[in-house]
C-alpha positions as CSV (number, residue, x, y, z in Angstrom):
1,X,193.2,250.0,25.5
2,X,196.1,248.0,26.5
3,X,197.9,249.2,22.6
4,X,197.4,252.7,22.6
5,X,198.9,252.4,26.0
6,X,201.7,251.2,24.4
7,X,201.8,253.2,21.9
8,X,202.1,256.2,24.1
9,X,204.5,254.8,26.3
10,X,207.2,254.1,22.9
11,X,205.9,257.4,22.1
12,X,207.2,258.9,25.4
13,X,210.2,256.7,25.3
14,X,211.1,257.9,21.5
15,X,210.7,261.5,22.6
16,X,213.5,261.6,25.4
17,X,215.8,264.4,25.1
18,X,219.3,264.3,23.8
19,X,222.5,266.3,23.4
20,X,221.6,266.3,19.6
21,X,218.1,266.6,19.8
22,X,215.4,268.0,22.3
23,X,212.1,268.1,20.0
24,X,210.6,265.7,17.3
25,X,208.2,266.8,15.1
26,X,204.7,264.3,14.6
27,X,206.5,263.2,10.9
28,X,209.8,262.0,12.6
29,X,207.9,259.9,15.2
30,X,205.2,258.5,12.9
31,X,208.5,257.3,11.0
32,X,210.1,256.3,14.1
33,X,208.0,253.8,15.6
34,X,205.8,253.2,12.1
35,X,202.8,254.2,13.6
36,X,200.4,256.4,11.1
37,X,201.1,260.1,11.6
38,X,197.2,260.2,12.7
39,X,197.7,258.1,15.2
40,X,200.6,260.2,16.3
41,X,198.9,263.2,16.3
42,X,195.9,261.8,18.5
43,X,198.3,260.5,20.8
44,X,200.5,263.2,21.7
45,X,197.5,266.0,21.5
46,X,196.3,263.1,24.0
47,X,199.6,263.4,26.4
48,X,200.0,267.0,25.9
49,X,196.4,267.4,27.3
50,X,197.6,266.6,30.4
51,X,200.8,268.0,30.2
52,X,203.0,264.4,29.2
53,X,204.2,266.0,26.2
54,X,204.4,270.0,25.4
55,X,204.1,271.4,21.8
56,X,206.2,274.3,20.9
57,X,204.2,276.2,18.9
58,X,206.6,277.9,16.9
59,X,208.3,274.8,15.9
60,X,205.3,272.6,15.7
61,X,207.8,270.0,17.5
62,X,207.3,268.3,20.4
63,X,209.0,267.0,24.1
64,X,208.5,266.1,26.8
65,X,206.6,267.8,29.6
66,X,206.8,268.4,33.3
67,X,204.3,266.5,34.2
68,X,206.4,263.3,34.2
69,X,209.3,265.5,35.9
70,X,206.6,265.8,39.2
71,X,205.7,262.3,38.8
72,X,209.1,261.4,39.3
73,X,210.3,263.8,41.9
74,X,206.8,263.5,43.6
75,X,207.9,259.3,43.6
76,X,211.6,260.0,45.1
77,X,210.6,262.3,47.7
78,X,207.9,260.0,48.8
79,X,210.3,257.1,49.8
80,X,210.8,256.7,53.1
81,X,214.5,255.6,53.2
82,X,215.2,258.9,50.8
83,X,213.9,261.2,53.4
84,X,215.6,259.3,56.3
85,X,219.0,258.5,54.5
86,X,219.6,262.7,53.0
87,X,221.0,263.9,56.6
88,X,223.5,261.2,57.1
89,X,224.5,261.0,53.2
90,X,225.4,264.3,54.0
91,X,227.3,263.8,57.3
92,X,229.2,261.0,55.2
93,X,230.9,263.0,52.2
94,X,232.0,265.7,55.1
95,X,233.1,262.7,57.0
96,X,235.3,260.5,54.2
97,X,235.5,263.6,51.5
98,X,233.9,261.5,48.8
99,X,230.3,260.9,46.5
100,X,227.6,259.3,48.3
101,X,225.0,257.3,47.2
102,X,221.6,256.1,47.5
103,X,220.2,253.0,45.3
104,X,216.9,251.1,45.9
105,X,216.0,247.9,43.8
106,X,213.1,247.2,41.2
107,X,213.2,244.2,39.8
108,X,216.2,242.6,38.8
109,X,217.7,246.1,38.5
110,X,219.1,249.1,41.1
111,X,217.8,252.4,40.8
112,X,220.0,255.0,41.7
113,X,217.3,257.2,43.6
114,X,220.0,259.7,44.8
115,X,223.4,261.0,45.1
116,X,225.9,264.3,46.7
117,X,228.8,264.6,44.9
118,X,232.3,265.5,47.1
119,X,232.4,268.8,45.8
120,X,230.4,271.3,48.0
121,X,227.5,268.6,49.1
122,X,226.2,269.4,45.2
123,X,223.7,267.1,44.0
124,X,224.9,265.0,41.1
125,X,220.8,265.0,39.2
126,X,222.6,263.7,35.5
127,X,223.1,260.0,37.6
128,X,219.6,259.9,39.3
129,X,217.2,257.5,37.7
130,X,220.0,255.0,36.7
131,X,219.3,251.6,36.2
132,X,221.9,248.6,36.1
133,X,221.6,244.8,37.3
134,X,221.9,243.6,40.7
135,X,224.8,241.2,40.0
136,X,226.9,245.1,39.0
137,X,228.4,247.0,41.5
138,X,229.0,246.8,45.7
139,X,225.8,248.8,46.1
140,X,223.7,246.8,43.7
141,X,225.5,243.8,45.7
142,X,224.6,244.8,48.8
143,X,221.0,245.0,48.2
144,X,221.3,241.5,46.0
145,X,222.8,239.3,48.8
146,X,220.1,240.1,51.5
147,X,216.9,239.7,49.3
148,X,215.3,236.4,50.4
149,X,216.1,232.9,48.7
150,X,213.7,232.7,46.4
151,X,213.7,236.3,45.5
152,X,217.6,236.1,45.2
153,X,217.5,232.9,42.8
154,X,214.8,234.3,41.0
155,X,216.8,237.6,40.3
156,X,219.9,235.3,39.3
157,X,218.3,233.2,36.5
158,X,217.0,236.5,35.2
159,X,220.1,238.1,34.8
160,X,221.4,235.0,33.3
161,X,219.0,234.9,30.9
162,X,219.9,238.1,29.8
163,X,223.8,237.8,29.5
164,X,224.2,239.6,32.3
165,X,226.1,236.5,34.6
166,X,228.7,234.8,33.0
167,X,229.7,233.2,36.3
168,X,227.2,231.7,39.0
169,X,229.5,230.4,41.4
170,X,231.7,233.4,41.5
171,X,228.6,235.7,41.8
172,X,227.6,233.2,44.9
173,X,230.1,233.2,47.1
174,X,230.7,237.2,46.9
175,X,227.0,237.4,47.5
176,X,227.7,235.1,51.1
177,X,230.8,236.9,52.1
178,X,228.4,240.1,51.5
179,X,225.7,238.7,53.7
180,X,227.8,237.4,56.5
181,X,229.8,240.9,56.6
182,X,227.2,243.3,55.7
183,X,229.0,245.1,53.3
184,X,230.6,245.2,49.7
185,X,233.2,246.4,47.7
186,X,233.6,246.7,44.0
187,X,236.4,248.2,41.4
188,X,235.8,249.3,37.7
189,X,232.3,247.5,37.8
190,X,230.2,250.3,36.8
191,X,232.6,253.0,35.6
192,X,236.2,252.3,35.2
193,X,239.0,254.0,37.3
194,X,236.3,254.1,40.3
195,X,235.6,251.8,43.3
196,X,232.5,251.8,45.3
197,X,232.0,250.2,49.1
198,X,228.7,249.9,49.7
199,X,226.3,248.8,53.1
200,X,222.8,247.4,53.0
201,X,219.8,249.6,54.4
202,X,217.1,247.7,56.1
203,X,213.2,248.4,56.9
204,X,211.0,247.8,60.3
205,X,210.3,244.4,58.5
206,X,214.2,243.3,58.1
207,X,214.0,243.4,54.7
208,X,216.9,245.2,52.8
209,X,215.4,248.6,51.0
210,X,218.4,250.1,49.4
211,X,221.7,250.5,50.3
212,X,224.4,253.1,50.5
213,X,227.7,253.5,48.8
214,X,230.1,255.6,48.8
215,X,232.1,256.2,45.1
216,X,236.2,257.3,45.0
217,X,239.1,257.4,42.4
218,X,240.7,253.8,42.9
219,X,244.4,255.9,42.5
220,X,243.1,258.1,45.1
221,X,242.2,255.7,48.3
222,X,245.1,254.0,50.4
223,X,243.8,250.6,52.2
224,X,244.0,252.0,55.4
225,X,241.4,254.9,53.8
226,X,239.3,252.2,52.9
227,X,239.1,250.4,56.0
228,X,237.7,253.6,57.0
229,X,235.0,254.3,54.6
230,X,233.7,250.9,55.4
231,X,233.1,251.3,58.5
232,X,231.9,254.7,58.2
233,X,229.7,253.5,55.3
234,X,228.2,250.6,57.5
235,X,227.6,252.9,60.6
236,X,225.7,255.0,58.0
237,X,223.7,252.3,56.7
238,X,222.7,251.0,60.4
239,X,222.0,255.1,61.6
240,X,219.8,255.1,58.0
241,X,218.2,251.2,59.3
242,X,216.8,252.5,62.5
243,X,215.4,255.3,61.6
244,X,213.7,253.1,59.6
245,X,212.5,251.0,62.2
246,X,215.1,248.3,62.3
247,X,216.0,246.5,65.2
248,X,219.5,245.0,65.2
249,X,218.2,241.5,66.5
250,X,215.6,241.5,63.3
């Protein structure tokens, strides 16, 4: 059981849509992964039974289907700090003029789980769902540097492991300054020509759920603007808190 659900799972992976290509036919996945096209064909008849994968019957070709689209969205509007953290995203581009948004770890990674874009409160959907380490970026930061010990280290020596660290003790001590000021900046770590100041989000519990960041032109902000969005940013992140159930003293 455990290989034909892997199987299906590089099948669904293979079959992700692209600016070049949005269908594959059974042929060009059976040489894909080097599975027999039998196998193929069991599997996605399999998937597209319950609507994983949708045949196009004039082209015989196959992608993927909207069942894993209401997975997902069914997923993102069932967390809790989404649905509490949407109205004050919002009050927070009308406030500082720029992107906001919302990332909640998994693993060693952040998940961007949300965004509005600056322009009209628009949302920015092409971002949602990305992945990158916790050691990148002020709002994978801010989430990194209040995880428990042993969570935190543990995180660490997996990133080293895969290249992701290439120094410890400079990762360290940003990680206390973060923790002892509750907030985070970064420039050019995820995309180049933006910055990012980011706050951590707690639960009822304490524990740090996701934080929020907001993302501007680095040519574009003067210190004094932000000073600003970090305060903003870490008024938003303790509005977000206790409507979570956070208590300052926790």
């Amino acid at each position: 059981m455990s290989e034909v659900i892997r199987k299906s799972v590089a099948l669904l992976t293979t079959i992700v849509p692209t600016e070049d290509k949005e269908e594959w036919s059974a042929t060009e996945v059976s040489r894909h992964l080097n599975i027999p096209i039998q196998t193929v064909h069991r599997l996605l008849s399999s998937l597209a039974e319950y609507g994983f994968v949708f045949k196009n019957n004039e082209t015989k070709k196959f992608r993927l289907g909207f069942t894993l689209m209401q997975l997902g969205l069914s997923i993102r509007d069932n967390l809790s700090v989404r649905n509490s953290a949407l109205p004050t995203m919002e009050k927070l581009v009308k406030k500082t003029g720029e992107s906001v948004y919302l990332t909640v770890p998994e693993g060693a990674e952040g998940v961007l789980v949300d965004c509005i874009n600056k322009d009209l409160l628009s949302k920015e959907t092409d971002v949602i769902g990305m992945r990158t380490p916790l050691c990148v970026g002020a709002s994978n930061k801010a989430i990194l540097s209040h995880l428990s010990r042993d969570t935190k280290q543990h995180i660490i020596q997996t990133l080293i492991e895969q290249g992701e660290i290439s120094d410890v003790n400079k990762l360290e001590n940003e990680l206390k300054l973060i923790a002892k000021w509750k907030i985070a900046s970064s420039l050019g770590e995820m995309i180049k020509g933006t910055g990012s100041i980011a706050a951590p989000i707690f639960s009822w519990e304490g524990k740090v759920v996701a934080s929020i960041s907001i993302v501007f032109s680095e040519t574009n902000v003067t210190d004094q603007q932000a000073k600003y969005m970090m305060s903003e940013v870490k008024k938003a992140a303790g509005v977000i808190s206790e409507e979570l159930g956070w208590l300052k003293s926790s």
